[in-house]
C-alpha positions as CSV (number, residue, x, y, z in Angstrom):
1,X,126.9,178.7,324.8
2,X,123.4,177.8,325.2
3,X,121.0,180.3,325.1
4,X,118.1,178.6,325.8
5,X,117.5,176.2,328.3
6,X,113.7,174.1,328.9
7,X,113.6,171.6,331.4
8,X,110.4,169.2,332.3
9,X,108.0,171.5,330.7
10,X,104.5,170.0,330.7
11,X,101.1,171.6,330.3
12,X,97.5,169.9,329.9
13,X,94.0,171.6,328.9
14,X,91.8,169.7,331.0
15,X,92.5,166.2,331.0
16,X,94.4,165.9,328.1
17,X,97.7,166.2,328.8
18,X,99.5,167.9,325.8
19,X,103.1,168.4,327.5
20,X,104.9,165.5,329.2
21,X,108.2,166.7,330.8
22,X,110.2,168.4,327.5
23,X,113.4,169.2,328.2
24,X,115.6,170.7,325.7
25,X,119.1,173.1,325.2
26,X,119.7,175.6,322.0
27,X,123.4,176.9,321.4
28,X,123.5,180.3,320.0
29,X,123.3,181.0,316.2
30,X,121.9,177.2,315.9
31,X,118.8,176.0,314.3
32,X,116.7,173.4,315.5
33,X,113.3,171.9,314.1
34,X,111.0,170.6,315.2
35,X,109.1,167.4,313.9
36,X,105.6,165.5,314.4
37,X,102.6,164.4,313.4
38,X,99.8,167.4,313.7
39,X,99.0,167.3,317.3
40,X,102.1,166.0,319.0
41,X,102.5,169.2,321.1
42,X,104.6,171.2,318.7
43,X,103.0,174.9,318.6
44,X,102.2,174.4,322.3
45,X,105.8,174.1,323.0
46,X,106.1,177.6,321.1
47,X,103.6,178.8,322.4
48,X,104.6,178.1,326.4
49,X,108.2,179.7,325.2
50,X,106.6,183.0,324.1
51,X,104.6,182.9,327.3
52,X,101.3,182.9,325.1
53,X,100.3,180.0,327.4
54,X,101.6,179.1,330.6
55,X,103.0,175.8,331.6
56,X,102.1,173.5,334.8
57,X,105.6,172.9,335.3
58,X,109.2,173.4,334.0
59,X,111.2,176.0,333.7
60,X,112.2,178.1,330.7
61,X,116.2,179.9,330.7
62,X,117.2,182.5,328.3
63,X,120.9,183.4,328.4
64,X,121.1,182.7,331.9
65,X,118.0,184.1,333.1
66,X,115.2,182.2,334.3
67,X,111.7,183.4,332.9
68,X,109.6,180.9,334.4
69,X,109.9,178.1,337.1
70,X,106.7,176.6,338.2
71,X,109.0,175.0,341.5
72,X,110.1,178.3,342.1
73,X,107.7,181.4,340.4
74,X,110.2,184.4,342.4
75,X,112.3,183.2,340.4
76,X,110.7,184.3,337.1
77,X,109.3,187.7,338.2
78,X,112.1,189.3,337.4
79,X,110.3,190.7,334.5
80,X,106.9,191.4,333.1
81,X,105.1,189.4,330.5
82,X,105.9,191.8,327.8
83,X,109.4,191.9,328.6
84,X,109.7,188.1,328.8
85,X,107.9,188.1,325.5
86,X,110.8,190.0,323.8
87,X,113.7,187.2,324.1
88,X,111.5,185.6,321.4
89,X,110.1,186.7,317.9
90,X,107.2,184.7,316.7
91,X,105.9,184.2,312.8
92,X,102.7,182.4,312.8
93,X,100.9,179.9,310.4
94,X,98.6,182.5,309.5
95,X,100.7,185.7,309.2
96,X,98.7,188.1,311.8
97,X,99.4,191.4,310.0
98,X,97.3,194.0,310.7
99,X,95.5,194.9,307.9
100,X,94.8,198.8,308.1
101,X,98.6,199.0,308.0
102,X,100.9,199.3,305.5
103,X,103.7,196.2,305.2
104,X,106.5,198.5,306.8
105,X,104.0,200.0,309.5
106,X,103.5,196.3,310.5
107,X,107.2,196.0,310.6
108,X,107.5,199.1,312.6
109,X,104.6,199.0,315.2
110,X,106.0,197.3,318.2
111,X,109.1,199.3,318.2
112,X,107.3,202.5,317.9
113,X,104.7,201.8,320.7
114,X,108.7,200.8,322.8
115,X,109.8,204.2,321.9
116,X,107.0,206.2,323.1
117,X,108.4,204.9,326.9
118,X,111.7,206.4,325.9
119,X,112.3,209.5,328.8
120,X,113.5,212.0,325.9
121,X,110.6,210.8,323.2
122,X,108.4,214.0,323.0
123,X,111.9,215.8,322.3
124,X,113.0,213.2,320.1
125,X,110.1,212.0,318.0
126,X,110.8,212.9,314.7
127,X,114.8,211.4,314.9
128,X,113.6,208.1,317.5
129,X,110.8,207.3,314.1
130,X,113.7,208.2,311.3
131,X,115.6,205.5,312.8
132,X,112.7,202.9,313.2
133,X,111.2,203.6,309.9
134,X,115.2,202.8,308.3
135,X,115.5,199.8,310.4
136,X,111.9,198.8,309.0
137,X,113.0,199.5,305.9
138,X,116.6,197.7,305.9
139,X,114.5,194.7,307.2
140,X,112.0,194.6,304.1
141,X,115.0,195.4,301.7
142,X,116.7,191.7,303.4
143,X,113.1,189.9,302.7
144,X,113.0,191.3,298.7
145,X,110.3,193.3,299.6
146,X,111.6,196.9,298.5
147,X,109.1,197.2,296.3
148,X,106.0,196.4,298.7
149,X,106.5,198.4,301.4
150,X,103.9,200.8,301.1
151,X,101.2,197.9,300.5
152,X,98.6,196.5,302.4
153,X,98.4,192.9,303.3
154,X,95.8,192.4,301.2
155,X,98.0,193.7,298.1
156,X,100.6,190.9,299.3
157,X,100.6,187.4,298.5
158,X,100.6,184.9,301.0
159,X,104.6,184.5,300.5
160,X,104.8,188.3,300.7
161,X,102.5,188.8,303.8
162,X,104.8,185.9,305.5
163,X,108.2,187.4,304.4
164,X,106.9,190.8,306.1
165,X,105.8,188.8,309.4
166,X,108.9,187.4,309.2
167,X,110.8,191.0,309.0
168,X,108.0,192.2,312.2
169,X,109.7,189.6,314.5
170,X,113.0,190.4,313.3
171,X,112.4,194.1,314.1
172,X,113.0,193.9,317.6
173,X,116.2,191.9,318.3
174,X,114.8,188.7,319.9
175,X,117.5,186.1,321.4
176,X,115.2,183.6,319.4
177,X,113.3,183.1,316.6
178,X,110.3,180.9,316.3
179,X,108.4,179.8,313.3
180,X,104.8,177.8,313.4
181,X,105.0,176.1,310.2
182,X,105.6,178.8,308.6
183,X,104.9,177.7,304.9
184,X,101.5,175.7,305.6
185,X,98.9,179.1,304.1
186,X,101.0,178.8,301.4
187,X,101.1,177.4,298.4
188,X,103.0,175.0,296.6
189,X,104.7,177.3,294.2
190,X,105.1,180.5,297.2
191,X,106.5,178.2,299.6
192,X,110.0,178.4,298.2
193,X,110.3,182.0,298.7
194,X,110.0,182.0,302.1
195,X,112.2,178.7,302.6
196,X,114.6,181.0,301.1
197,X,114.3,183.7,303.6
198,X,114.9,181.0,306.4
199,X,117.7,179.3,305.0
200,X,119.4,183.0,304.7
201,X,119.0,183.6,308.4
202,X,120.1,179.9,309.2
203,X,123.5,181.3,307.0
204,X,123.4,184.3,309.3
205,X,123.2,181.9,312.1
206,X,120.1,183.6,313.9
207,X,119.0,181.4,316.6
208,X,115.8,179.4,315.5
209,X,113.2,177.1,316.5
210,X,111.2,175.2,313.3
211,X,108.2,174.0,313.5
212,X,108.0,172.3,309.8
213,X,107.1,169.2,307.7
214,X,109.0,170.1,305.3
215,X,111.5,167.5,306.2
216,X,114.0,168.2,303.8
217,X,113.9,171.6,304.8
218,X,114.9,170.4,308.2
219,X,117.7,168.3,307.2
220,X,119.3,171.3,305.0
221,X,118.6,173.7,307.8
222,X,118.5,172.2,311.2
223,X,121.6,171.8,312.9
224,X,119.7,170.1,315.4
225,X,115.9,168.4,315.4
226,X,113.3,167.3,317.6
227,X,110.8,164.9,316.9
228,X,107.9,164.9,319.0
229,X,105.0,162.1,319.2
230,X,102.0,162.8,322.2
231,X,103.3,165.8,324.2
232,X,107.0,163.9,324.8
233,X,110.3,164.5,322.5
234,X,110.7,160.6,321.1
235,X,114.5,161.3,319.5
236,X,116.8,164.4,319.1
237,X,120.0,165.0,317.6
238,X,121.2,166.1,314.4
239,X,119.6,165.9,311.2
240,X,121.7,162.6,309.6
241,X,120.9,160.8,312.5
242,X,116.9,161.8,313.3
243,X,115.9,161.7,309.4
244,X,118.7,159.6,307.6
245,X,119.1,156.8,310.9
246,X,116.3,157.4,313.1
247,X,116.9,154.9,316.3
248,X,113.4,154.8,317.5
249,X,110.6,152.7,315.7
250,X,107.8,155.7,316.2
251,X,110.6,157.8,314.2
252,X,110.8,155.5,311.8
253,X,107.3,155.0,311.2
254,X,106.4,159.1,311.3
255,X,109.1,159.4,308.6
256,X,108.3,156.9,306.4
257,X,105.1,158.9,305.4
258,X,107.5,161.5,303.7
């Protein structure tokens, strides 16, 4: 079953057109990465699906329901922004924790603020926190971060800080989960760590989208990758045949660099 379904999206920033016509599907439980030189369109792409930019055209389907459709915008107001926004959990390059909170107040933010829209909330404050403060906790405990959860980012290492960003997106349930290189602030030696985490929820088979150059990290992860060159998707398929017998010369000559 596909959950996700993006047809023709394109977006440009002024004249330069970063977007040409994208058009992809993602089966539940799957993982796909994403591939290209820096500036090939990749984070845009994420960042149209998490509706942190808009596109010019398209359409973007999650599990049936259309979220956006430039040709048709009724059909994506069935929802608010916010609402949109929570088919997809995002972990950034940079981590974005907050830093005057602890690593499982990060964790537990969004789903607090939820709560407090909750009709019975004033009644049930004390049990409707209990129960976000264990999931936060459970969700720390699956990144090896038992030990931290009462620290500040800045008591965190970059792997750390990343592992609890990665537990923040997972806190609320998305459909989808999408990484922006997720291991470029890091370095060499805390990289693994967090490689780790990903290849435990690609085991779990949580619905991904990559955006890595770790390449051999896509092969051993990916069941499916993307490889994008100037805002259009050059080759897809799966990982033996995009990395190991790439059919397209600009493939070729992207890989050969790694």
């Amino acid at each position: 079953m596909a959950v996700l379904e993006v047809k023709n999206i394109g977006k440009h920033f002024g004249s330069t057109n970063v977007l040409d016509d994208v058009s992809f599907t993602l089966e539940e439980g799957k993982a796909l990465a994403i591939i290209g030189s820096s500036g090939s369109g990749k984070t845009t792409l994420l960042r149209c699906l998490n509706f942190l930019e808009t596109p010019d055209h398209g359409s973007i389907t999650v599990k049936g329901e259309t979220l956006f459709d430039a040709d048709n915008p009724a059909k994506g107001q069935g929802s608010d922004l916010r609402t949109k926004r929570l088919h997809f959990g995002m972990v950034f390059q940079a981590f974005h924790l907050f830093p005057q909170y602890t690593a499982l107040e990060n964790v537990t933010l969004a789903e607090k603020l939820l709560a407090k829209e909750q009709p019975d909330f004033k009644q049930k404050k004390k049990e409707i926190y209990e129960k976000i403060d264990a999931h936060g906790k459970e969700l720390l405990n699956r990144m090896g971060l038992s030990e931290r959860m009462q620290h500040y980012p800045h008591q965190l290492s970059g792997g750390q800080q990343q592992r609890v960003a990665i537990a923040r997106a997972l806190a609320l349930q998305p459909d989808i989960l999408c990484f922006d290189e997720p291991t470029s602030a890091l370095d060499p030696e805390l990289t693994g760590e967090v490689l780790k985490v990903i290849r435990g929820l690609a085991k779990q088979h949580t619905t991904m989208i990559i955006v890595t150059h770790e390449m051999a990290f896509a092969r051993d992860v990916a069941d499916q990758i993307i490889f994008m060159d100037e805002g259009v998707i050059v080759e897809q398929g799966n990982p033996k045949q995009v990395i190991d017998h790439p059919r397209e010369e600009r493939t070729r000559q992207f890989l050969t660099k790694y």
